[in-house]
N, C-alpha and C positions, 0 to 999 in steps of 0.2 A: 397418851404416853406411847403408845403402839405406834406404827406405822406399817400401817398392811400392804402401800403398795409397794414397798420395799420387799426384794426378792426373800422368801421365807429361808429358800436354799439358794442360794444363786451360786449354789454348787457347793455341795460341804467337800468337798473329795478329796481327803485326808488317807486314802484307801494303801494301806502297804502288798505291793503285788511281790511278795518276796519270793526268792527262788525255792523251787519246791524236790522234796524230798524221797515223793514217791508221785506215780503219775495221777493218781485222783485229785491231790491239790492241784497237781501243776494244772490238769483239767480246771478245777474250780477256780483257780488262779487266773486264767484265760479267760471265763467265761465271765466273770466279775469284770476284766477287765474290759470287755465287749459292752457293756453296760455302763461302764464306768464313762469310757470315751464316745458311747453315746449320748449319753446325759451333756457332755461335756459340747459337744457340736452340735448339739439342739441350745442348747444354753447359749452359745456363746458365737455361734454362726450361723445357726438358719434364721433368717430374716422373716416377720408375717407372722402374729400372732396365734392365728387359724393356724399354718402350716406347724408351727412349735407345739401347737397344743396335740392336735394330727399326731405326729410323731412322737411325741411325751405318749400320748397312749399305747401308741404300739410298744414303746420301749418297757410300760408298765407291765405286758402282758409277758413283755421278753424277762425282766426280773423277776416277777409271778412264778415264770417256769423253770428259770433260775435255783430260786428258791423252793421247790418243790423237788428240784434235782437232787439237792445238798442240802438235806433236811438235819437241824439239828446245829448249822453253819452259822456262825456270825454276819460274817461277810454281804456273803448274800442277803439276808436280811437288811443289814447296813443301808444296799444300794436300791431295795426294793420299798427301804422308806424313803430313802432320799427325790428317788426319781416321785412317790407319791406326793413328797413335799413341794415338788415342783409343781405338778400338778396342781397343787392347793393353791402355790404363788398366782397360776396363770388362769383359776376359775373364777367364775363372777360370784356376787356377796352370798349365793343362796348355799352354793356346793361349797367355798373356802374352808369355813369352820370342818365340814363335816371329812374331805378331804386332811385336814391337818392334823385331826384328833385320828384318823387313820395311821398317818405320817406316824406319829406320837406310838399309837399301840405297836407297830410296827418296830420301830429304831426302839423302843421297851425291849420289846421280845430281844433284840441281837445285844441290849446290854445288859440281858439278865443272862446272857449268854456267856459270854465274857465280857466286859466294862473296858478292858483295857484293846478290845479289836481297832485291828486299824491301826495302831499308835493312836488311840484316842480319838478315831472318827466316831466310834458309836456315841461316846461319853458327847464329845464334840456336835456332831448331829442334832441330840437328843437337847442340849444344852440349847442350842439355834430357839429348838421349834419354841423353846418357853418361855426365852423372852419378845420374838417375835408375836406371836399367838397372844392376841387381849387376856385380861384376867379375867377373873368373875365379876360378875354375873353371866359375862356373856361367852367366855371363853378359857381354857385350863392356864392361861400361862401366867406365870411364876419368877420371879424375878431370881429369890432365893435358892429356888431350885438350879435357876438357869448358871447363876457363880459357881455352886459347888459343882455342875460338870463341866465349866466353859476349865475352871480349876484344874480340873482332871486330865481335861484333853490338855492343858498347855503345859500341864507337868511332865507329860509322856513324851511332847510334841515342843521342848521350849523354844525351838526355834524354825518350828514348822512355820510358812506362807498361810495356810489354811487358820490354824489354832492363835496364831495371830493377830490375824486379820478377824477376826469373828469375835476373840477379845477385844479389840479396839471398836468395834461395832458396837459390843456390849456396854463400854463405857462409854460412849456417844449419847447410846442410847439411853444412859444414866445420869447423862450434864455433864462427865469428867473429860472434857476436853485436852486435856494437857497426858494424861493417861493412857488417852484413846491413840494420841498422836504417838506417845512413846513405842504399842503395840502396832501401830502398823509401821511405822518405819523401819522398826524389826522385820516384820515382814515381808519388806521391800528388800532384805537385805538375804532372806531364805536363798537358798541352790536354785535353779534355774534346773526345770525337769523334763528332759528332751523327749523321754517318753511319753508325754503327757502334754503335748504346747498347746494344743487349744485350752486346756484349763490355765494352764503356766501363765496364758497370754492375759487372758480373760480375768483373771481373779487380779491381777498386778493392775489393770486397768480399774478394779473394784478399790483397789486399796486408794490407788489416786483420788478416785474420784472420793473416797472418805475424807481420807489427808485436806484436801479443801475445804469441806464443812468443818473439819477439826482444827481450824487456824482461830 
């Protein structure tokens, strides 16, 4: 039912960098986003598996400290499972599992934090890894679990690209073909985010490439 060589995150980045209030966030704000759009140009433009993975590490360690800056933070937790989720995507069969149930504790902690962060990346994120992730025996993921947050993030987020497109994936990944295609073409239809065009570019090119298995 699974399919693991499909990206587990191939980038949840639902992340809202909103204008901040007092200079600590706007700090946190900046720093998330340094992570953010790392993740986003290892994903989606460095070429070489070695080289992506190389870089995926260092960027863990930049998140790591991230989140040890701004303790307490959603956010940062957010992009410090996300980037480990990738990590999980691009490890061989021995590290996967043990990298995603990381992933998993990790995006836990920022949605026991607050559920609704992000517009619903955390809910969303968290939602990814369980139906991606095999079930038992061999592994935690949840089909059940995975609706009620994919749920969540798209109620916050109903016509986010991201919360979209990961819903349509969901239902692909369920037989609902007709479902699947109604939610990504929604997503195709999302704002166009100038701040962000390596993910903008990259995730629009993911939706396509679904819209054809979903015909």
């Amino acid at each position: 039912m699974k399919i693991q060589h499909r990206s587990l995150f191939s980038g949840i980045a639902a992340v809202l960098l909103a204008t901040a209030s007092t200079p600590a966030f706007a700090d946190m704000a900046q720093d998330v986003k340094v992570v953010n759009d790392g993740w986003a140009h290892i994903t989606y433009e460095v070429k070489g598996s070695s080289t992506q993975t190389k870089a995926l590490n260092q960027l863990a360690k930049q998140a790591a400290v991230l989140v040890a800056r701004y303790p307490g933070k959603a956010e940062p937790l957010l992009w410090q499972g996300i980037v480990t989720s990738e990590q999980a995507n691009r490890a061989n069969i021995f590290h996967k599992l043990g990298l995603a149930t990381k992933a998993r504790d990790i995006l836990a902690k920022a949605y026991a934090i607050d559920p609704k962060a992000a517009n619903g990346g955390a809910a969303m994120s968290l939602g990814v890894l369980y139906y991606k992730v095999p079930g038992s025996p061999i592994g935690f993921g949840d089909d059940a679990k995975a609706k009620t947050l994919l749920d969540q993030a798209l109620a916050l987020d109903p016509n986010g690209l991201d919360a979209n497109y990961f819903y349509g994936d969901y239902l692909l990944d369920q037989g609902d073909k007709a479902g699947a295609r109604s939610h990504l073409l929604k997503a195709l239809k999302a704002p166009h985010d100038a701040s962000r065009p390596a993910w903008d570019a990259g995730r629009r090119r993911e939706v396509q490439a679904l819209l054809a298995k979903a015909k």
